[in-house]
C-alpha positions in Angstrom: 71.2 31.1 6.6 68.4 29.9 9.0 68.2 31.2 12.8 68.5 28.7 15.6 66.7 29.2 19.2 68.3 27.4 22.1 66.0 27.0 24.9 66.4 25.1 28.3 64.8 21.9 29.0 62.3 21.7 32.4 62.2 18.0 33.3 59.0 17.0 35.6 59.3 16.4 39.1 58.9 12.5 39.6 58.1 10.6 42.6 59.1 7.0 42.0 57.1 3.3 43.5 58.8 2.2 46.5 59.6 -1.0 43.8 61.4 1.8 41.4 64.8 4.4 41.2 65.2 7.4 39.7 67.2 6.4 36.8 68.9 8.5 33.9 70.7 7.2 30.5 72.7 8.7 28.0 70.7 9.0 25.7 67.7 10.8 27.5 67.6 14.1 28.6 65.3 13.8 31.8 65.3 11.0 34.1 62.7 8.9 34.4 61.1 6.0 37.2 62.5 2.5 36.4 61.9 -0.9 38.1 64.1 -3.4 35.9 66.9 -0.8 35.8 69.7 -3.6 35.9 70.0 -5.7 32.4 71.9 -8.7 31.5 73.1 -7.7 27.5 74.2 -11.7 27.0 71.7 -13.6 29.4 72.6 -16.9 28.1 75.6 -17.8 26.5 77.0 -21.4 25.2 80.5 -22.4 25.6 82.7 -24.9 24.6 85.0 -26.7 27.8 88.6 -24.7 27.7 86.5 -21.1 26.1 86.1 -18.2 27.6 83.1 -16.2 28.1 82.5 -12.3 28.8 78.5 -11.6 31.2 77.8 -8.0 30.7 75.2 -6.4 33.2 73.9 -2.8 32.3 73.0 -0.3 34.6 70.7 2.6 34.0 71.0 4.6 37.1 73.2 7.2 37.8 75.9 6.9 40.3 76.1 3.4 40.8 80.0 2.3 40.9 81.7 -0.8 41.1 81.4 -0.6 44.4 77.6 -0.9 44.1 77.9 -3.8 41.6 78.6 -7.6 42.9 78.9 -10.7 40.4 78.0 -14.0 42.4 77.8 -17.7 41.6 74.5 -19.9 41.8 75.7 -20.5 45.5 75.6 -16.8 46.6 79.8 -16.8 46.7 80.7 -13.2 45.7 83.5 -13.6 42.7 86.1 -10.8 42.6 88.4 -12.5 40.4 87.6 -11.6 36.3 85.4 -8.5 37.0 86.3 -5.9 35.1 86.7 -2.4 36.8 83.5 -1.1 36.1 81.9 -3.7 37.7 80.1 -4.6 34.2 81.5 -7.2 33.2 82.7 -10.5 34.0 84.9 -12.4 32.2 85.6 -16.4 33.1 88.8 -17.6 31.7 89.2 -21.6 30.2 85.5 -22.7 31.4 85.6 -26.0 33.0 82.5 -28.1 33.4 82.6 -26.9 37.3 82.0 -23.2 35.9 78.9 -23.9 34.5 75.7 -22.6 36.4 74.4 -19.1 36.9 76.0 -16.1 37.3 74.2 -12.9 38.8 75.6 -9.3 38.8 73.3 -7.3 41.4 73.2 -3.7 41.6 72.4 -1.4 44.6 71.6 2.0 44.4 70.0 3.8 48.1 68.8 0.4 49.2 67.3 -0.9 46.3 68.8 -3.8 45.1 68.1 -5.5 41.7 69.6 -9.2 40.4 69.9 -10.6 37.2 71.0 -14.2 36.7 73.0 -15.2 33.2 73.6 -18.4 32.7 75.9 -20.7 30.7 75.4 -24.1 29.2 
């Protein structure tokens, strides 16, 4: 038989760079001052003509929604169409040759926006 002791947790007050959010993840109990706090998990991907492929941006800030996420094309055109409704991912269905370029999901979280092209070939 042991004996356990729970205390609370005091996180630090943090003042973050004009270039950085206040940004939490699961897996931490405090948050913390991040700058790259959008990241593509599948940057570059190759595809065959006729296959699909699946982008996947994470987000490490709290309270971003979907609402705060937008998927556009190399052109700037905002896609709607295959994002899932998280916002997280985006899926393009029977890739053509006209689908290939770079895709970038851009979060915004109290005016701080942060953009991260993926590609694929």
């Amino acid at each position: 038989r042991g004996r356990m002791k729970c205390s609370s947790l005091t996180c630090p007050a943090l003042t973050c760079r004009d270039d950085e959010i206040l940004a939490s993840r699961d897996d931490l109990c405090c948050p913390y001052c991040e700058s790259e706090w959008v990241e593509a998990l599948n940057p570059t991907e190759k595809v065959e003509e006729g296959q699909n492929v699946v982008f996947t941006c994470q987000v490490d800030a709290g309270d971003v929604t979907k609402e705060d996420i937008e998927w556009a094309d190399e052109d700037g055109d905002v896609i709607s169409k295959g994002v899932s409704k998280d916002g997280m991912r985006l899926k393009i269905t029977k890739c053509g040759a006209d689908d290939a370029g770079t895709y970038t999901c851009t979060a915004s979280k109290m005016e701080q926006r942060a953009p991260l092209p993926s590609n694929w070939k």
